[in-house]
C-alpha positions as a printed Julia matrix, in Angstrom:
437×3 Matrix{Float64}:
  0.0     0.0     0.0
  3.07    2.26    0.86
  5.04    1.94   -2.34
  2.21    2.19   -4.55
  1.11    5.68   -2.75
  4.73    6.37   -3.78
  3.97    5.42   -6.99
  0.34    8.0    -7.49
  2.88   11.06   -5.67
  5.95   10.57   -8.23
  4.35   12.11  -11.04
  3.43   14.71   -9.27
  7.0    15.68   -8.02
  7.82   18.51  -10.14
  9.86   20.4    -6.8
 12.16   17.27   -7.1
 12.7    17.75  -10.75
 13.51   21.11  -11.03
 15.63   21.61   -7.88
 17.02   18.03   -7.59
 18.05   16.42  -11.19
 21.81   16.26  -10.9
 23.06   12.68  -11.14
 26.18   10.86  -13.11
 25.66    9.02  -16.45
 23.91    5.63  -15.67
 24.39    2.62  -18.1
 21.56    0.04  -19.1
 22.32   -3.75  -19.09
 22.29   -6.66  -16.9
 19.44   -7.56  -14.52
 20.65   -5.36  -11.34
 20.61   -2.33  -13.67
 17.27   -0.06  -13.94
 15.7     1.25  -16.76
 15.09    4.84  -15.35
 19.01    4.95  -14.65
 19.87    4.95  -18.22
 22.24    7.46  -19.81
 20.31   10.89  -20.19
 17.46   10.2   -17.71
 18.86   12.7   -14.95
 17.71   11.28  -11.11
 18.3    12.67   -8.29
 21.74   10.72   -7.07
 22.28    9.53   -3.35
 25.49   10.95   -3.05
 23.9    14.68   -4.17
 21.63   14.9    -0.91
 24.24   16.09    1.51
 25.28   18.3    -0.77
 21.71   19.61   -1.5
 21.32   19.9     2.27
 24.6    22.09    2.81
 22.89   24.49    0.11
 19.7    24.68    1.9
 21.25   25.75    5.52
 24.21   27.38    4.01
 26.77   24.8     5.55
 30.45   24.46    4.53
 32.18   21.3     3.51
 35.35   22.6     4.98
 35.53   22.24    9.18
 37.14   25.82    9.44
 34.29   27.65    7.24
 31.46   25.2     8.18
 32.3    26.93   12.13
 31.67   30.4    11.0
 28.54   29.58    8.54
 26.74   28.14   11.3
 27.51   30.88   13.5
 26.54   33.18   10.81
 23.27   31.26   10.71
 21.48   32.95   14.1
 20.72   36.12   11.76
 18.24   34.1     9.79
 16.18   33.9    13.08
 14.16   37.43   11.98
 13.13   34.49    9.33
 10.63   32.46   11.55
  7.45   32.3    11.45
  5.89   33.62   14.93
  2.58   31.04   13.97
  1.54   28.26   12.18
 -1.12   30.32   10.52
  1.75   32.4     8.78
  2.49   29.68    6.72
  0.69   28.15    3.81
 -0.28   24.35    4.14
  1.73   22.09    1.92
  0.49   18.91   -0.23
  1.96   15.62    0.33
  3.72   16.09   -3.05
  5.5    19.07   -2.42
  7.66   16.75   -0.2
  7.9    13.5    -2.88
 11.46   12.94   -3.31
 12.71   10.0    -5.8
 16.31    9.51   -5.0
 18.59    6.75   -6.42
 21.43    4.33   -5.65
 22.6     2.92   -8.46
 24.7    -0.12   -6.83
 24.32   -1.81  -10.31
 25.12    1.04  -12.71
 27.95    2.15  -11.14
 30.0    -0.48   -9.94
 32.6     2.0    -8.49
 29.68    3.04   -5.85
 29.61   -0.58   -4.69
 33.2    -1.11   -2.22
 31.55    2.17   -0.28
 28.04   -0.32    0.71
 29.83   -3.64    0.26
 30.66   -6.48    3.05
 33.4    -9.1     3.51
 30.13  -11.6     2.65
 29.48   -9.65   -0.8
 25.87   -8.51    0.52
 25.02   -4.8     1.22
 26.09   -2.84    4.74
 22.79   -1.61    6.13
 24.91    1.04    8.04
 25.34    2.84    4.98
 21.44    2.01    3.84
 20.58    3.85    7.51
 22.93    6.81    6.61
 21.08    7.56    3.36
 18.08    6.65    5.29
 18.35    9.5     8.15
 19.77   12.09    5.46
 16.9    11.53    3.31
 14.23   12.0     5.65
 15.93   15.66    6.41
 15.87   16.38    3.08
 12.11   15.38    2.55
 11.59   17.68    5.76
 12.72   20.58    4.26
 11.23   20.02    0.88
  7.99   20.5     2.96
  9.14   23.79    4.4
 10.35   24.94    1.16
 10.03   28.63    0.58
 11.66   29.97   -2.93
 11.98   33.29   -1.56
 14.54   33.01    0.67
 18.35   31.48   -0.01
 18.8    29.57    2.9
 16.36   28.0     4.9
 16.03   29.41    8.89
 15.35   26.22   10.29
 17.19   23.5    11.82
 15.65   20.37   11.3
 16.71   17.3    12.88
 15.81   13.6    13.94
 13.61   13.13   16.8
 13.0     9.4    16.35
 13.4     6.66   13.85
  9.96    5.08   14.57
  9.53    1.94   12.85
 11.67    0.21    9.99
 10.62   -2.81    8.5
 12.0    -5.29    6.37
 10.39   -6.62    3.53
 13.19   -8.8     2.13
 16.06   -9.96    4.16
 18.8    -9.93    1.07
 20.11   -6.59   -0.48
 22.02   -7.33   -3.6
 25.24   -5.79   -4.12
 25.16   -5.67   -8.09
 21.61   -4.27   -8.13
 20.07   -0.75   -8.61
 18.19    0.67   -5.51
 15.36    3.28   -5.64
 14.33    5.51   -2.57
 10.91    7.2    -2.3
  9.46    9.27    0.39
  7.44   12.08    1.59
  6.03   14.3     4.47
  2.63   12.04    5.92
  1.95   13.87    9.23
  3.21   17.19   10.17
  2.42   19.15   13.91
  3.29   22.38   14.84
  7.24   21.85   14.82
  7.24   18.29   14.38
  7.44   16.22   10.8
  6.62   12.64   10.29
  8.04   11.51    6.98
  7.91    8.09    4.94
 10.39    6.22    3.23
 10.29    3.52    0.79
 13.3     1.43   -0.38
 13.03   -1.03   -3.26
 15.95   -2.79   -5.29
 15.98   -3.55   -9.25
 16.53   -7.29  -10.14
 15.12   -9.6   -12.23
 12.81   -7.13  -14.58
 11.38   -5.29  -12.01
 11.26   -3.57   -8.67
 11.0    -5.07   -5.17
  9.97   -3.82   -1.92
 12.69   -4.43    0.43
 11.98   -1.56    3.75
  9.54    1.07    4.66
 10.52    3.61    7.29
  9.18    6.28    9.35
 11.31    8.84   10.95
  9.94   12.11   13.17
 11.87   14.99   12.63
 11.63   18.23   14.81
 12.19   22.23   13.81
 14.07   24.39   15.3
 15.62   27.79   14.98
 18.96   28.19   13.52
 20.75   28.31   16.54
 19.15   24.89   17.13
 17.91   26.08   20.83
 13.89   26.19   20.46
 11.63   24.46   18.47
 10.09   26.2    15.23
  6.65   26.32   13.83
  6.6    23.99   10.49
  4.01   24.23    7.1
  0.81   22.98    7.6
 -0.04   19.46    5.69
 -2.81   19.36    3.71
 -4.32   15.61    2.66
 -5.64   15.71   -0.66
 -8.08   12.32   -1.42
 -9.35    9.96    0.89
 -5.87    8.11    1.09
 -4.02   11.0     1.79
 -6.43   11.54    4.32
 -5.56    7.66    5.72
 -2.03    8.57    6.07
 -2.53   11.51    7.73
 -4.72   10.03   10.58
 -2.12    7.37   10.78
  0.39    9.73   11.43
 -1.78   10.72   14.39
 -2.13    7.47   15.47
  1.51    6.77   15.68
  1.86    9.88   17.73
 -0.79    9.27   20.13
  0.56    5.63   20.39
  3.82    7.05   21.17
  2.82    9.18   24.02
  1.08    6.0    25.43
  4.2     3.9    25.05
  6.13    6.57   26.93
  3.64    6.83   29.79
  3.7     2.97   30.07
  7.62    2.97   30.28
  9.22    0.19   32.95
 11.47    3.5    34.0
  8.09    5.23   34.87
  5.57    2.14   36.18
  5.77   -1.09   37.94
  4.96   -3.82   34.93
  1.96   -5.63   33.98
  0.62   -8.36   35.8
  1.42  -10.24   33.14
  4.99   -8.85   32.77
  5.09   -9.63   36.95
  4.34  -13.51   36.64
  6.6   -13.71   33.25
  9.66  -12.44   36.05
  8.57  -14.69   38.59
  8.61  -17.5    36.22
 11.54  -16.97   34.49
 12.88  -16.62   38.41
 11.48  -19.99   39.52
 13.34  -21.48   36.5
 16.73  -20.63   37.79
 16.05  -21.81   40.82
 18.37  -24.15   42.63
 15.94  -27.47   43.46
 18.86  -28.73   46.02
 18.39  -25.71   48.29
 15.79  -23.46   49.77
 17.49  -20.14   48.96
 16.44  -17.48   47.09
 20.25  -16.17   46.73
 21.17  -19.94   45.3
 20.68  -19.59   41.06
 21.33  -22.14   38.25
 21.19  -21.82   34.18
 18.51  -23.48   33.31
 19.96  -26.08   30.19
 20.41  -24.37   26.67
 20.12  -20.52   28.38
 22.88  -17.44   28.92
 22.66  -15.01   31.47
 22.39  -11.88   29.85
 25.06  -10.4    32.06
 27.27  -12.72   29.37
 25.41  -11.66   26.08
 26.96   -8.53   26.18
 28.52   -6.04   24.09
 30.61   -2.97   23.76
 31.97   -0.38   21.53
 33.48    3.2    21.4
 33.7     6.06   19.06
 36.09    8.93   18.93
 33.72   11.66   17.43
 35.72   13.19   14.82
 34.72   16.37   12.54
 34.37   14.28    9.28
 31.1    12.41   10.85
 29.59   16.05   11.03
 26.07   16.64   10.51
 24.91   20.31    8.78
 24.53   21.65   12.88
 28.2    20.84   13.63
 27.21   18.02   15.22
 27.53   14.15   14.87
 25.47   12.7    12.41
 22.46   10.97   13.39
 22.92    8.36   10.46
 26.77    7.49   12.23
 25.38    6.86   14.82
 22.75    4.51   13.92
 25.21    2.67   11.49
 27.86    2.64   14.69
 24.76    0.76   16.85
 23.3    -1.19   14.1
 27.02   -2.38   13.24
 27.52   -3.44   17.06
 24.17   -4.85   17.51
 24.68   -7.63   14.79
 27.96   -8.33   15.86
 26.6    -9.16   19.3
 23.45  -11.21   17.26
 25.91  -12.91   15.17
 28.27  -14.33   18.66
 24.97  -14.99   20.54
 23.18  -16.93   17.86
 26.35  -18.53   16.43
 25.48  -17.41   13.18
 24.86  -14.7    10.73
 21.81  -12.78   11.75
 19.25  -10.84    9.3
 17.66   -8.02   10.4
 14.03   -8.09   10.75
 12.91   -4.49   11.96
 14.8    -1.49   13.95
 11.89   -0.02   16.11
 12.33    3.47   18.39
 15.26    4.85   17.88
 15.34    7.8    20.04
 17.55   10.94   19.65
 17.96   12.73   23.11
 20.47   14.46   22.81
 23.2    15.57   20.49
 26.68   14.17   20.27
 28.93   17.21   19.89
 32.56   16.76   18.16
 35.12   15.57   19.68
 33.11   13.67   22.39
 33.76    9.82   23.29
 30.88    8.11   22.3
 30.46    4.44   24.88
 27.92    2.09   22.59
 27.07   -0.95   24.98
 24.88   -3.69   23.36
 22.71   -6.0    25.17
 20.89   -9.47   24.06
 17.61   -8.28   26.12
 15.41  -11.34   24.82
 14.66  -14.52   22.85
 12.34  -16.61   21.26
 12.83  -19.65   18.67
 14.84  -18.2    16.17
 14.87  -14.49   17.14
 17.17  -12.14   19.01
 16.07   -9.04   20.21
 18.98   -6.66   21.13
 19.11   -3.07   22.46
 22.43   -0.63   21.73
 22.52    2.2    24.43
 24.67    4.96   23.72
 26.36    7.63   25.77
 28.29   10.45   25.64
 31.39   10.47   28.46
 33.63   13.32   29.43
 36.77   12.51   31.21
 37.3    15.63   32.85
 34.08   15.47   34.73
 33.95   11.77   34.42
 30.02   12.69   33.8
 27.73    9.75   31.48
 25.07   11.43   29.38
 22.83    9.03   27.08
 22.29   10.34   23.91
 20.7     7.21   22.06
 18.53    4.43   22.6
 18.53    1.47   19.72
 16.43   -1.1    19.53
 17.26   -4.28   16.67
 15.51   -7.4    15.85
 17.53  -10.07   14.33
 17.0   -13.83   13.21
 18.59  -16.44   12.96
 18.86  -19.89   10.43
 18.55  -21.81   13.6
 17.16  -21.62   17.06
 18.77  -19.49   19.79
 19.39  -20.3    23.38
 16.99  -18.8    25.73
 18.23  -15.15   27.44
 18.04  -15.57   31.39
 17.76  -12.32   33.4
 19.44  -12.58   37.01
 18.81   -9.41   38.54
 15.32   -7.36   39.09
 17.18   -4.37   36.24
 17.94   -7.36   34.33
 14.41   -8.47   34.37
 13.21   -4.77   33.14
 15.0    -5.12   30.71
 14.17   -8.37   29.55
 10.5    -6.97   29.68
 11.31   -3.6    27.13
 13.11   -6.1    24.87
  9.52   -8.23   25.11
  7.4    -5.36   24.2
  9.61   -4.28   21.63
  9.67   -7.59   20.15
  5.99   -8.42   20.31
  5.4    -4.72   18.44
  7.56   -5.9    15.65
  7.21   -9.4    15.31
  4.37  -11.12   17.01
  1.15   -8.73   16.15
């Protein structure tokens, strides 16, 4: 249902044809090669969007001169709007951008996206994932009258992605599609297909939903955002879903195990997983055993760090989202692939919150955690955090959540402790969002 709305909005895209239509010469041929990446059929090319997004804020590619343009950008604040109501509503295909990777037409593209295992990196699919959905963002808020846009639009949350084929082919052509769905007052909820050429045709392989947030261009308050208006009755659909998702967010967060005692469900899950590790030779509640074909998840365990250099700079002088989701995805398969004993394939990545920005030069601690099982599936979380060895202070900036499977069953996770068991619980719910309904 997603791609073909794609499909109704692309003819409709002239803003992405005019503004957009820069890519390289694209050759026709084998299977993995498109037909609308042919030699003289200009696309807009994955590798143009950062670039396109530098023009719209006014960002340097050089560290020195991309300081002082972003200082430069707190004059553009006189730019705002001081309502909604100052704004004129935008259609859903005022945001339609068609964007493409041509893995197949340009071979030289392919050692960039390309593992030991000759499949694709979804790292670098994630990158061009997050950078996409800020460029759809401000293709809503576009206003021709001014140079450089006044807002500073960032990701608030990578909602939902999920994943419609486990395999994406090195040698073939891939196609992004997306557009604006839901928009509030400073918030933006956009929509991203991704489907790969092979065999004649397209196929689906993802669909994504990200939530972006305004704000002004020192990046310090939020900013009021374009109107959306749905045109049709399934314009209409989306947009009411978009409320939906919002309103289910709000619940989730209010039902958080950091906020409320569990279920009693969830309760009677703990106490039975506790019963299980039970020792039967003693009466002691201190006195624990694995239970056969288990690990505790104290030893499913993972860990990472980053040194935050300028070059993984976002357009705000900050780290880019899209590192760090390809830094947590990247750590959260390796600690799939030891648990399960296997290579894993990723079946969904599900609430990805941003909370708070990674600023240059900061030490970035990534810790990975097996948080639950079932049959063939592993359900890890990546938490990320910012540390400062002067004040020895932690900050979390990032929480990841992953679900993986596997080509064979996995051994059962086995919470010792009651923060343990929390956990366990969050990695449930996550799981049964995903997978189960």
């Amino acid at each position: 249902m997603l791609s073909q709305r794609f499909l109704l909005l692309r003819s409709a895209a002239c803003f992405t044809r005019r503004s957009f239509c820069t890519g390289g010469a694209l050759k026709q041929g084998k299977q993995g090669k498109a037909p609308d990446m042919i030699e003289g059929n200009p696309q807009f090319h994955v590798s143009n969007v950062r670039n396109r997004l530098r023009e719209i804020v006014g960002a340097s590619t050089n560290w020195s001169d991309h300081q002082q343009a972003m200082a430069e950008r707190v004059s553009l604040s006189s730019m705002l709007a001081k309502s909604q109501n100052e704004l004129p509503a935008k259609r859903m295909k005022d945001s339609y951008l068609e964007v493409h990777l041509p893995l197949g037409s340009e071979p030289q593209l392919r050692e960039k996206y390309l593992t030991y295992h000759n499949t694709v990196r979804f790292g670098r699919i994630l990158e061009d994932l997050d950078s996409l959905a800020v460029l759809i963002s401000y293709s809503h808020t576009y206003n021709s009258e001014l140079k450089r846009s006044p807002l500073s639009i960032v990701t608030a949350l990578v909602d939902k992605i999920d994943m419609r084929q486990h395999v994406i082919y090195p040698d073939c052509d891939i196609k992004f599609t997306g557009h604006v769905t839901w928009v509030g007052k400073s918030s933006i909820e956009a929509k991203i297909h991704m489907s790969q050429y092979r065999d004649g045709a397209y196929a689906s392989v993802l669909d994504a939903t990200f939530v972006m947030v305004a704000r002004d261009p020192g990046n310090k308050r939020a900013a009021f955002v374009n109107p959306l208006k749905p045109e049709g009755p399934e314009e209409e659909r989306l947009f009411q879903e978009g409320e939906a998702n919002k309103s289910r967010r709000v619940e989730l967060s209010t039902a958080s195990l950091l906020k409320v005692a569990p279920t009693q469900e969830e309760r009677t899950v703990v106490h039975g997983l506790f019963l299980n590790t039970l020792d039967t030779n003693t009466v002691s509640f201190r006195s624990r055993v694995l239970p056969p074909n288990s690990v505790w998840m104290e030893d499913a365990k993972l860990k990472g760090l980053e040194i935050c250099h300028p070059q993984e700079r976002n357009i705000f002088n900050r780290i880019f989202g899209g590192f760090l989701m390809r830094k947590a995805y990247e750590l959260g398969w390796a600690n799939a692939c030891s648990y399960g004993g296997c290579r894993p394939s990723l079946v969904a990545v599900d609430d990805i919150l941003f909370q708070k920005p990674v600023e240059i030069g900061s030490l970035l601690m990534l810790s990975s955690q097996v948080c639950y099982t079932q049959g063939t599936y592993i359900q890890v979380r990546v938490h990320s955090e910012v540390f400062d060895p002067l004040t020895r202070q932690h900050n979390t900036t990032n929480i990841f959540h992953f679900t993986f499977t596997s080509d064979r069953d996995v051994p059962n996770i086995m919470p010792k402790t009651y923060g343990e068991s929390m956990l366990y619980l969050d990695g449930k719910r996550h799981f049964d969002q995903t997978v189960a309904c």
